[in-house]
C-alpha positions in Angstrom: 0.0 0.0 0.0 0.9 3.5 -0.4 3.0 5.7 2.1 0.6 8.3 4.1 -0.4 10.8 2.3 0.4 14.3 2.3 -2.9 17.1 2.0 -2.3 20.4 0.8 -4.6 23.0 -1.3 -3.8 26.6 -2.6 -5.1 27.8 0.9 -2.3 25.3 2.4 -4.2 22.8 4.0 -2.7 20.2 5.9 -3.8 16.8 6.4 -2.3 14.4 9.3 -1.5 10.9 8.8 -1.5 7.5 10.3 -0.3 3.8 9.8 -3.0 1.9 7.4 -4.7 -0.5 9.2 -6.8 -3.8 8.1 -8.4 -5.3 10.4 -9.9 -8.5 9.4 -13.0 -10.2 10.9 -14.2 -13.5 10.9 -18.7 -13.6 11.1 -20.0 -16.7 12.3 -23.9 -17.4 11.4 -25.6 -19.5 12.7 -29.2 -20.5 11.2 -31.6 -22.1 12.9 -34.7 -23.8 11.8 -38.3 -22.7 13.2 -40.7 -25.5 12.1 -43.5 -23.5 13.5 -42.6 -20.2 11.0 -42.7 -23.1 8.2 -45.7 -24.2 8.7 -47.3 -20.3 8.9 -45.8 -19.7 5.9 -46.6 -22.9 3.9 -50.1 -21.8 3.4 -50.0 -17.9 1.5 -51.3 -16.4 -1.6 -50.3 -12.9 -3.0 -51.1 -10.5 -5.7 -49.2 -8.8 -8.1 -49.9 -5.2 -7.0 -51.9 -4.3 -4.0 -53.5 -1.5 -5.9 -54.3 -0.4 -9.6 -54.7 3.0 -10.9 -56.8 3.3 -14.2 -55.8 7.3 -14.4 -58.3 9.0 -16.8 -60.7 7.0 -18.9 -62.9 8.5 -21.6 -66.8 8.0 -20.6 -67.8 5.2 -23.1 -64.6 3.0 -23.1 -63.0 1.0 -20.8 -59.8 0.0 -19.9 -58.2 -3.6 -18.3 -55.6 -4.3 -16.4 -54.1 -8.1 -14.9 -53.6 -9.3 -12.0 -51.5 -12.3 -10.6 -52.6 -13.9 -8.3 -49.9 -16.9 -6.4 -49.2 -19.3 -3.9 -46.0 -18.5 -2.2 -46.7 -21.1 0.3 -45.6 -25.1 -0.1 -49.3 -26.5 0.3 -51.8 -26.3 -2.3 -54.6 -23.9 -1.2 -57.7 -23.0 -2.8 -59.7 -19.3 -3.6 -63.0 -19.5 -2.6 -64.2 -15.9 -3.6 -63.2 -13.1 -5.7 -65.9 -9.7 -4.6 -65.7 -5.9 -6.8 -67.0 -2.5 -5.5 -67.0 0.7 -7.0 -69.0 1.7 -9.9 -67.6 0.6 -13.3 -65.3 -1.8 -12.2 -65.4 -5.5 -12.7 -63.3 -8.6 -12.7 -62.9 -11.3 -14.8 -60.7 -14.9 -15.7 -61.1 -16.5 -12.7 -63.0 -19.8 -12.6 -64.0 -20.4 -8.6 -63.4 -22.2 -6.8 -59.5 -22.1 -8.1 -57.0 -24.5 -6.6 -52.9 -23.4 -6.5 -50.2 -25.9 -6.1 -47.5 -24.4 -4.5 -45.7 -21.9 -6.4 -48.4 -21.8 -8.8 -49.8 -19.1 -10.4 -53.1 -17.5 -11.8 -54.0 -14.3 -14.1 -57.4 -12.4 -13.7 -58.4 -9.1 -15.1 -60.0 -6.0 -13.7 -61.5 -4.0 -16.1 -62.8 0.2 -15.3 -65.5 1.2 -17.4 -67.3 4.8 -16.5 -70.5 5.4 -17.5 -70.2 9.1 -15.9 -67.6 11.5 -15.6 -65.7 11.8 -11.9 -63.4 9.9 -9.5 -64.0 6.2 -8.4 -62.4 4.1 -5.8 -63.0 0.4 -5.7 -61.8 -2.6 -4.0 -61.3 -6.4 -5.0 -61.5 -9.0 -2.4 -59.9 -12.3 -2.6 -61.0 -14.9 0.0 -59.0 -18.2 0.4 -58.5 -20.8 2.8 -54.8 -19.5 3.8 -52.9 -17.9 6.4 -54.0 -14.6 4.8 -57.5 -15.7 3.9 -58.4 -12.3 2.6 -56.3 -10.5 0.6 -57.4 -6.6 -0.8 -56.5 -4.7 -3.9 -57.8 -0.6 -3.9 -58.9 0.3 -7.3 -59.1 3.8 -8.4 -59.8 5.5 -11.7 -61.5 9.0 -13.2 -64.1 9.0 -15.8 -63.5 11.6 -18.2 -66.9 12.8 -20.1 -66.6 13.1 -23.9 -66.3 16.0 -26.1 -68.8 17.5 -27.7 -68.8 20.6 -30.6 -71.2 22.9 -30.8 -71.0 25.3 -33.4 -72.2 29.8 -33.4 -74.1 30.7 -35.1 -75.6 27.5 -37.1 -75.6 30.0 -40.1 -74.6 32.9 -41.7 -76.1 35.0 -44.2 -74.0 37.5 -46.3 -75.3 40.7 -47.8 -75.1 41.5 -51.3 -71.7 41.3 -52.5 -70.4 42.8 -56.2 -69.2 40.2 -58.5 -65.4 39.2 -57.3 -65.4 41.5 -54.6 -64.7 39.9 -51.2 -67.2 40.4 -47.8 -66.0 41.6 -44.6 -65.2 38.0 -42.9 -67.8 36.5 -40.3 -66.7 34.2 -37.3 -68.2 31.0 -36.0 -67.1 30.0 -32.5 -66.8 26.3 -32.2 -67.2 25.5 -28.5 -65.9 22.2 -27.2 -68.2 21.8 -23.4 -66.8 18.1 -23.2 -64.4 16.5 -20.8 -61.7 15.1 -23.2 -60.3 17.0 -26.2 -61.9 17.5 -30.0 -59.8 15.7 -32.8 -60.5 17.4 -35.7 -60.1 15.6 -38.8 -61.0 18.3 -41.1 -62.8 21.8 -41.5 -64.1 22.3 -45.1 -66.0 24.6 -47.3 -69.0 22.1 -49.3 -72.1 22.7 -50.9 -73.6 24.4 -54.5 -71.2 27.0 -54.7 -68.3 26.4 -52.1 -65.9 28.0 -54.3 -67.9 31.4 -53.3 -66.4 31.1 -50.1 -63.3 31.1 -48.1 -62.2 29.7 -44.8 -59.5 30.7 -41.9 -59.3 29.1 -38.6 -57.1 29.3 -35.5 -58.5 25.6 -34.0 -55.6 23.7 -35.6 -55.9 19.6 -35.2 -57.8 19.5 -31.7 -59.6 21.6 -29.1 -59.1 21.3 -25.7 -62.1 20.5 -23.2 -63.5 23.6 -22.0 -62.0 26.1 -24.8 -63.4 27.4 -27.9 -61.7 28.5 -31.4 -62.8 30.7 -34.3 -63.6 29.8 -38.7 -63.4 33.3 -40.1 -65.7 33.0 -43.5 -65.5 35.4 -46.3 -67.7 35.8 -49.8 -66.5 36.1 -52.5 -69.3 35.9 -55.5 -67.8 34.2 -58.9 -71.7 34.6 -60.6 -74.5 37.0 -59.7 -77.6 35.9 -57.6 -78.0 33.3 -54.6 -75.2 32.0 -54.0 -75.0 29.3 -50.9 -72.1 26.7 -49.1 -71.5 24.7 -45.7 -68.9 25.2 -43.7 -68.3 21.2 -42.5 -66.8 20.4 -39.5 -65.3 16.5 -39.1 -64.2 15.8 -35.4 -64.6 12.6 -33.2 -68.1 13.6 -31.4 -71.4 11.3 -31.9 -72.9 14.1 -34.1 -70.1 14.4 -36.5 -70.1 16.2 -39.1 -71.7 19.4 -37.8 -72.5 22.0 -40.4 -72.5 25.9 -41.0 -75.2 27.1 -43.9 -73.5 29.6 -45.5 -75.3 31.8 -48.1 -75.0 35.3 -49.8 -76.4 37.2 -53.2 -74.2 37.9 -56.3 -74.5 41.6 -57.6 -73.3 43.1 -61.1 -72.1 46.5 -61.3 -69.8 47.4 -64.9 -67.7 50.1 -64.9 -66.1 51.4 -67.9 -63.2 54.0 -68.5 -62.7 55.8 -71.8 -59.5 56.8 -72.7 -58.0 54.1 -70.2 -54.6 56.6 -70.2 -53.5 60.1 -70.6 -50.4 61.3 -71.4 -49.1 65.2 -70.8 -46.0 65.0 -72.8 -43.6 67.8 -72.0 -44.4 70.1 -69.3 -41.8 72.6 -67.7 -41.1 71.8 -64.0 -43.4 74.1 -61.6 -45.8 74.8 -64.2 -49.4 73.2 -64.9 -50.6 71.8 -68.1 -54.2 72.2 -69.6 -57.0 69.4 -68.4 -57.8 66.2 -69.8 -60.6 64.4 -69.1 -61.9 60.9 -68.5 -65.3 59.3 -68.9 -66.7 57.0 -66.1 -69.5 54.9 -67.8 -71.7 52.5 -65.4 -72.8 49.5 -68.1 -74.4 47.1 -65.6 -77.8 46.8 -63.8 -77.2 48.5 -60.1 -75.6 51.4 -59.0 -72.2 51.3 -58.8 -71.4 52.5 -55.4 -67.6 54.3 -55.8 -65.4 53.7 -51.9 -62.7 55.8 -53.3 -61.5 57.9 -56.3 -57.8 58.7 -55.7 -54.6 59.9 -57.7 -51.7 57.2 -56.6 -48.1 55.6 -57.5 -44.6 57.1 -57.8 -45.4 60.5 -58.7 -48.8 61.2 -58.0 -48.4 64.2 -55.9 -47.3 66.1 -59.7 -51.3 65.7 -60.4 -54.5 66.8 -59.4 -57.8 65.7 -60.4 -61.6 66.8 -59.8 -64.9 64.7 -61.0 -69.0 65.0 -60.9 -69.0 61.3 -59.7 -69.8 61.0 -56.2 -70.3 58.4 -54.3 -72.8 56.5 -57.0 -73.0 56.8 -60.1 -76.8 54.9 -61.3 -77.0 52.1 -63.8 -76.4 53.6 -67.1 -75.0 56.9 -66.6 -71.6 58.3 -66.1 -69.5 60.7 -65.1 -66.4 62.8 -65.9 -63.2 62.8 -64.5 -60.4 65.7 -65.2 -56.8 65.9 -64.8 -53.8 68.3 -64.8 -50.2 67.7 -64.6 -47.9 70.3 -62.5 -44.7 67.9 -62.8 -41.8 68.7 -59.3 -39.5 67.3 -61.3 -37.7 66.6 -64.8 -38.1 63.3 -66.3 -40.8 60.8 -66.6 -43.9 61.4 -64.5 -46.2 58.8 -63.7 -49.3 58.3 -61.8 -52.6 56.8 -61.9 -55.9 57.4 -61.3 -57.1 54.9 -58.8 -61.2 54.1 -58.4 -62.4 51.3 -55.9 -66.1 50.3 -56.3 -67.9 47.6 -56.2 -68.0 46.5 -59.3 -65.8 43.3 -60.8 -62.2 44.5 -61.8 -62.3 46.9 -58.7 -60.0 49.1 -58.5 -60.0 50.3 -62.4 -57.4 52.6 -63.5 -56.1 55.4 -65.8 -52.2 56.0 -66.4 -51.2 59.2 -66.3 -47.6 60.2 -67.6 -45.7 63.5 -68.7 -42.6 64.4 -68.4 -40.5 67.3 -66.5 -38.0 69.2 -68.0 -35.6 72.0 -66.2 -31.7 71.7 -65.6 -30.6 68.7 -63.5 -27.6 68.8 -61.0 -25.6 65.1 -60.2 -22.6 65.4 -58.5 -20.3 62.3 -58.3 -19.0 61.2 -55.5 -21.6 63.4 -53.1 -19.2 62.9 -50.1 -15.2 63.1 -49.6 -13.5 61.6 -46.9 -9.6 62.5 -46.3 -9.4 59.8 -43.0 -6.1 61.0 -41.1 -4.1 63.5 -41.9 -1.0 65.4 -39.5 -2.2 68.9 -38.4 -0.9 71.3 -40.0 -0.1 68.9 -43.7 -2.0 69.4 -46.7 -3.9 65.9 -48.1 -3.6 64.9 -52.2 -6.8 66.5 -54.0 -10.0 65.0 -54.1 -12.2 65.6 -56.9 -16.2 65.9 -57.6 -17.5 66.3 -61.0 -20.5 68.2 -61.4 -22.9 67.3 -64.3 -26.2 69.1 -65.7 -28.2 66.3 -66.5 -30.9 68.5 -68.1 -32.4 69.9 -71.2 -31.3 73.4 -70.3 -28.1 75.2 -69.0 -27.1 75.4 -65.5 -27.0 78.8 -64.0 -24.6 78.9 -60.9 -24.7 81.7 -58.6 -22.1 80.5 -56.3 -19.9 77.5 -55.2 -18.2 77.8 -51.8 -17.1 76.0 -48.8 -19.2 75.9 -45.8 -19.8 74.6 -43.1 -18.1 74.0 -39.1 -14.1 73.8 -40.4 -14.6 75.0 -43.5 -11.2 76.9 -43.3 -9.6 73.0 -43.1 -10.4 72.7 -46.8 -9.4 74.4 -49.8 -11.1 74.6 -53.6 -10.5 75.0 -57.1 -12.9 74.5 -60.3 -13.7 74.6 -63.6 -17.0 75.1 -63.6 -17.6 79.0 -64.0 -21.3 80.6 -63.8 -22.7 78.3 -66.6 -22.4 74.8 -67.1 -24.3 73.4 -70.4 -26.8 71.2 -70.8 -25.1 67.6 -70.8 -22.1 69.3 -69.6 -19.8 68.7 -66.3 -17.1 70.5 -65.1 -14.4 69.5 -61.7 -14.2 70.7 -58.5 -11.1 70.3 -56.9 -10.3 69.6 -52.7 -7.7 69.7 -50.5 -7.4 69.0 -46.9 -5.1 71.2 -44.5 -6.7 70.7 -40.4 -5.4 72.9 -38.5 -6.3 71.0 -35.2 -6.6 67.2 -34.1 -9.9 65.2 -34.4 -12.4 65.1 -36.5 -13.0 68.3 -38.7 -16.1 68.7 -40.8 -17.3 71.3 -43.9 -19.2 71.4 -46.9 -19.2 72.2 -50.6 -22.3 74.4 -51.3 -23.5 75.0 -55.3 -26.3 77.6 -55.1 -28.0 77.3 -59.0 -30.8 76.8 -61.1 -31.4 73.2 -60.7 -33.9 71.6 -58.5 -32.6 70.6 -54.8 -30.4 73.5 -55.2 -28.1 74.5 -52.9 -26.7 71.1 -53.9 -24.3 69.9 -51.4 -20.8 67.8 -51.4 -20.1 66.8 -47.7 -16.3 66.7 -46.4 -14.5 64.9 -43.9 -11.0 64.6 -42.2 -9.1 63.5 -39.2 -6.6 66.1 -37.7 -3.8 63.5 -36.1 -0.7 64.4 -33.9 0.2 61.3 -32.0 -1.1 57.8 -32.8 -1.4 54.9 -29.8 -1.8 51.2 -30.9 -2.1 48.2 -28.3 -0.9 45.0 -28.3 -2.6 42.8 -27.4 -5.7 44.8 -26.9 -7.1 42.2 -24.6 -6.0 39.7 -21.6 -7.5 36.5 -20.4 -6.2 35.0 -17.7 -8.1 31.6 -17.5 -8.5 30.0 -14.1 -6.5 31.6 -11.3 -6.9 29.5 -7.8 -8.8 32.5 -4.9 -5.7 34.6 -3.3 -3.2 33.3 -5.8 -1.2 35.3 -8.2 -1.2 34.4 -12.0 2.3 35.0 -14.1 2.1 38.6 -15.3 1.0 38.9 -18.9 2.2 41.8 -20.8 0.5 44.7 -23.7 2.8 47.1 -25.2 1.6 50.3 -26.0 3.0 52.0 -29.1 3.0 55.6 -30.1 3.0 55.5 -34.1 1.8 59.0 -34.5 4.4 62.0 -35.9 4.2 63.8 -32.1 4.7 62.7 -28.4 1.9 60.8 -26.7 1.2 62.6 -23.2 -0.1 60.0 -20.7 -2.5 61.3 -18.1 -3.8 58.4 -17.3 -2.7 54.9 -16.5 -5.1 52.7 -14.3 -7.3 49.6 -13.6 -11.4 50.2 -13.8 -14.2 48.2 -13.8 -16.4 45.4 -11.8 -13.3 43.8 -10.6 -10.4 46.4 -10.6 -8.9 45.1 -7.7 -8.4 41.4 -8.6 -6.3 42.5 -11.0 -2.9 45.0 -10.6 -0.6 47.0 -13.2 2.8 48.2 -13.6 4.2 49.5 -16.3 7.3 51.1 -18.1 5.4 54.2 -19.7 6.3 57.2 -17.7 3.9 60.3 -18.6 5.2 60.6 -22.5 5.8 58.3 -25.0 8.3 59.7 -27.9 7.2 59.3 -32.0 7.3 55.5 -32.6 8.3 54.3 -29.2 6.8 52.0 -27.2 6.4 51.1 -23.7 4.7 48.0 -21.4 2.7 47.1 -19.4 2.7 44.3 -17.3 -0.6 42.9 -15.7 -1.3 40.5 -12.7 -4.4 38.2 -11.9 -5.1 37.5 -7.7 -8.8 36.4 -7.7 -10.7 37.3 -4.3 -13.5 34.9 -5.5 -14.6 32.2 -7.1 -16.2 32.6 -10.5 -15.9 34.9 -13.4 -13.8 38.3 -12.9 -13.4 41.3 -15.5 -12.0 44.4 -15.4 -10.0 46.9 -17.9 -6.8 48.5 -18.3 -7.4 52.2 -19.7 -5.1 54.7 -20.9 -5.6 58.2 -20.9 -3.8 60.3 -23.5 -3.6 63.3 -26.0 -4.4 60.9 -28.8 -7.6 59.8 -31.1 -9.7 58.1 -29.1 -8.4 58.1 -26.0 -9.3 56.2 -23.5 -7.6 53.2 -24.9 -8.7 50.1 -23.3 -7.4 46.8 -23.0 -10.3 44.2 -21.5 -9.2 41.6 -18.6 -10.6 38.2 -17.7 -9.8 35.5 -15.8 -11.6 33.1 -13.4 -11.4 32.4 -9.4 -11.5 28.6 -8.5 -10.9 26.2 -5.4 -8.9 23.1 -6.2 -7.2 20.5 -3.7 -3.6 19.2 -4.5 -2.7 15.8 -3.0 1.0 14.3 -2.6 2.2 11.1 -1.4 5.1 9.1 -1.1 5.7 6.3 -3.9 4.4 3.0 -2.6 6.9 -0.4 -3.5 4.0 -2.7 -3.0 2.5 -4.4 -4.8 5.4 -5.5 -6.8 5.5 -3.2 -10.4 3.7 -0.3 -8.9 2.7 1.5 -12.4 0.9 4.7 -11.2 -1.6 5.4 -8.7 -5.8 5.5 -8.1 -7.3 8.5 -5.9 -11.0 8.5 -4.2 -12.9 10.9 -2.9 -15.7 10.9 0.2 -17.6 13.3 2.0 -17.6 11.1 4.8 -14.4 10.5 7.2 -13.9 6.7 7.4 -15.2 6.5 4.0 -17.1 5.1 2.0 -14.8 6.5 -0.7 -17.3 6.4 -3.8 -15.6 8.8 -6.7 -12.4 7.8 -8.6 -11.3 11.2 -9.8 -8.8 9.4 -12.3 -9.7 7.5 -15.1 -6.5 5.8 -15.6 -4.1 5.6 -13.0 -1.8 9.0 -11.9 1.7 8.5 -13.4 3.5 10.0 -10.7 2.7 11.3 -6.9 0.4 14.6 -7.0 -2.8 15.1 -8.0 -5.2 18.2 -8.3 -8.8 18.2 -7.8 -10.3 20.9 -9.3 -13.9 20.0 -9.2 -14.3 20.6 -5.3 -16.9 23.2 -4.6 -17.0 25.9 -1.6 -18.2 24.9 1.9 -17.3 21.2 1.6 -15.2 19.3 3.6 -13.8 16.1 1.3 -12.1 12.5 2.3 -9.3 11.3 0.2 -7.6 8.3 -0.4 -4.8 6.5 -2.8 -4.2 3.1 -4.3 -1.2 1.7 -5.6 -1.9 -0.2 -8.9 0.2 -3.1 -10.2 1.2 -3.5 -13.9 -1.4 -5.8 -14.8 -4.0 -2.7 -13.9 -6.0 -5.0 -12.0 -4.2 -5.3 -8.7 -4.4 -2.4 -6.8 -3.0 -1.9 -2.7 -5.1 -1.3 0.4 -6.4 2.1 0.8 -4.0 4.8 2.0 -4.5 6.2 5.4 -7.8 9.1 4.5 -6.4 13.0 4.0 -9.2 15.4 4.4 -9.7 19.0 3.1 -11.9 21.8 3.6 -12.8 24.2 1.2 -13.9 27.8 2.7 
């Protein structure tokens, strides 16, 4: 067996130990024969279960469970009477009066069947001429009443609906008021005209006893006149299938539109065109009741429209409808005009189209960016190019910078106080900041054009001193409570043109002080230096710690910031002294109790510890654990005696 064995955790525990001991005992037993007990015992019966549970059982059906029923005695014996109570239960297989051999068996059934909803308790009584001679099994079981669907309203009327117009939908509750849920096997539309008719629902496969779901119908007429359906409901209830009538009217209304489009051809942005007009004609045999008549799509705001129509317009008459075009913008113009009714082919329409001219501004790209540039340097030119688009010449009455820095930028251009039609000049920029950070301005063309001023934003970064990290974040893994980790290092490097100042060196955040810095850095950093920073981990707790390392400075974005991790954990490290028995010791098994004296029931190792220290890292706080070791031979079957038991507490 191993040597004792030596405790000790990150918190230094010690353990104490002492000479392994086996003491080995010798039990005598001694059994003696009762003849009397034998003879008690040679005459009993007993049953499989002493009670039976039927759970829920749907009113209507029944359900059967066995019973076995045998002699454990060594005499034959013989049942004289099998009794039932409760209501719905009953027993059956057993021809009385039944003789058992010893050890013999026999198989009965008891069989629940409710005729009513609720609980039931029951009892079967077997009388016999044994020891036991009456023997009791408790029954107990629920009835569970049916479902049932009832369905409201039983019909639905619609009212008179224009031909391939759709009805505002109508519900139908279907209630289930049973016990057990509703399987529904379908929910169709049937009848004359089903096809008039659509169905939603939100009562999926089955409804639950006591709840209710909703068939949303709609109508929509394919033919004029009566038009009538079923909505069918298939489910597992006695009355199935339970039906909705469904029926509705058909109405004609024809609406015709003459000319069907209207085109404005050239019209000069701003400015309205003369009015053209459209003929709404009613062909059909009711009045053709008009919801909306409206001017829509991309560019409907450059129209306007008035009309003598109304809100009706009677079978055979019409109405006029008339348009002008005031286009907001050059190019092509288009529009509609939109009428809902109720008649089929609802809503009709008339294109409108025209087109816009005037002199059009594009300016390409619409945005510069410099990115970073040293204070006080001037960037490589950046160009726009400036195009008229349009039919006409471009009039320009200025083109300046504006805007927060707009003395950071610089311009030059070719584009003068006219540009043609089709034409583009350049517009040259430079870039000078005269301060750090981000600097901001705008090129500004007042002119003829629509949208005008039109507008070319600028960008830039004034830098002096650059700061890069490295790495720009630390995790420090597990770290045992009140230990400190290896220092891990970040190097901070100035690759800007000007010192970096350093105000500002410290550890913030949640866990600031399980973590500690010290660095090489000073309170300036020269041009394309570098310095570092060395960081420590000493966990206070267990679990997951975080803090940061930030950097104040005189550079972009300062603070910097370097995230820190690591994790506080309680482990347990074991030594012991290399044991010579048994012969070709080959490494070594550890256990683990929570008693003291054992037992010992976790082997922390799967295969055996090559050497004579061992860490337990899965120990948790507040437990105090039992350890001992095992010597295993070469064949990795044979293993020592126990080593003398090492204990630990973990705060």
């Amino acid at each position: 067996m191993p040597c004792p064995c030596h405790l000790k955790n990150r918190r230094k525990y010690a353990c104490a130990g002492r000479s392994a001991q086996l003491v080995l005992s010798v039990l005598l037993f001694f059994v003696a024969l009762s003849l009397a007990r034998d003879a008690a015992a040679s005459t009993r019966i007993a049953t499989s279960s002493n009670s039976l549970s039927f759970g829920s059982v749907t009113v209507g059906t029944s359900l059967t469970l066995g019973v076995t029923l045998t002699n454990t005695g060594t005499r034959s014996v013989t049942v004289s009477q099998a009794t039932v109570t409760g209501a719905g239960f009953s027993i059956s297989g057993l021809v009385l009066p039944l003789t058992l051999n010893a050890r013999q068996n026999a198989t009965f059934n008891v069989e629940f069947a409710p005729a009513v909803g609720g609980s039931v308790t029951g009892t079967v009584t077997i009388t016999s001429n044994t020891s036991n001679s009456t023997i009791s099994i408790s029954l107990s079981g629920t009835g569970v009443a049916q479902p049932t669907a009832s369905l409201s309203p039983p019909s639905m009327t619609f009212a008179s609906q224009a031909l391939g117009t759709t009805s505002s939908a109508q519900a139908v509750t279907l209630t289930n008021s049973g016990g057990t849920t509703l399987n529904i096997t379908s929910i169709a539309l049937t009848g004359a005209n089903a096809s008039d008719f659509a169905q939603t629902n939100n009562c999926g496969a089955s409804v639950a006893a006591g709840t209710n779901c909703t068939i949303s119908v709609t109508f929509t007429p394919a033919a004029s006149g009566t038009r009538t359906a079923a909505v069918t409901l298939t489910d597992n209830t006695a009355g199935s299938p339970q039906t909705v009538s469904l029926s509705g009217t058909g109405t004609a209304s024809l609406a015709s539109l003459s000319p069907t489009s209207l085109a404005f051809g050239n019209q000069s942005v701003g400015t309205t065109s003369t009015t053209q007009t459209v003929t709404l004609s009613n062909t059909g045999n009711t009045a053709l009741s008009i919801t909306s008549l409206a001017l829509t799509g991309t560019n409907a705001s450059d129209f306007a429209q008035t009309n003598t129509c109304g809100s009706s317009v009677a079978a055979s008459a019409n109405c006029t409808i008339s348009v002008k075009f005031t286009p907001a913008a050059s190019g092509s113009r288009t529009a509609s005009v939109s009428i809902s009714d109720n008649a089929s082919g609802s809503p009709q329409t008339v294109s409108l189209s025209g087109t816009g001219t005037t002199s059009l501004v594009s300016l390409s790209p619409t945005s510069l960016a410099f990115g970073n540039q040293p204070v006080a340097t001037t960037s490589t030119a950046q160009t726009v190019t400036m195009s008229n688009t349009g039919n006409a010449a471009l009039s320009i009455t200025s083109l300046a910078l504006t805007g927060t820095n707009a003395s950071d930028f610089a311009q030059t251009n070719t584009c003068g106080s006219s540009v043609a039609a089709n034409a583009n000049c350049t517009i040259s920029v430079k870039f000078t900041p005269a301060a750090s950070g981000s600097r901001t301005a705008s090129v500004s063309i007042s002119d003829n054009a629509t949208g005008s001023p039109q507008t070319v934003s600028l960008s830039g970064t004034g830098t002096t001193s650059l700061v890069s990290l490295s790495p720009t974040s630390l995790a420090f893994g597990n770290q045992a409570v009140d230990m400190t980790s290896t220092a891990q290092t970040v190097t901070l490097s100035n690759t800007g043109s000007a010192a970096l100042s350093i105000t500002s060196l410290a550890l913030t955040g949640t866990n600031a002080s399980d973590f500690a810095q010290s660095n090489t850095c000073g309170s300036s950093l020269a041009a394309g230096a570098n310095c570092t920073i060395a960081v420590m981990f000493t966990p206070s707790v267990t679990g997951t710690r975080a803090a940061s390392l930030s950097i104040a400075d005189n550079s972009s974005g300062s603070p910097q910031t370097v995230p820190l991790s690591g994790a506080g954990t309680h482990d347990v490290i074991l030594s012991w002294t290399a044991s010579t028995t048994p012969p070709g010791v080959v490494g070594y098994n550890v256990y683990r109790g929570i008693t003291s004296g054992g037992p010992y029931p976790t082997q922390l190792n799967s295969t055996p510890v090559n050497g004579t220290t061992y860490c337990d890292e899965t120990v948790q706080a507040g437990q105090t654990y039992y350890y001992v070791v095992t010597a295993v031979a070469s064949n990795d079957v044979t293993q020592s005696a126990d080593s003398i038991q090492a204990s630990a507490s973990v705060p």
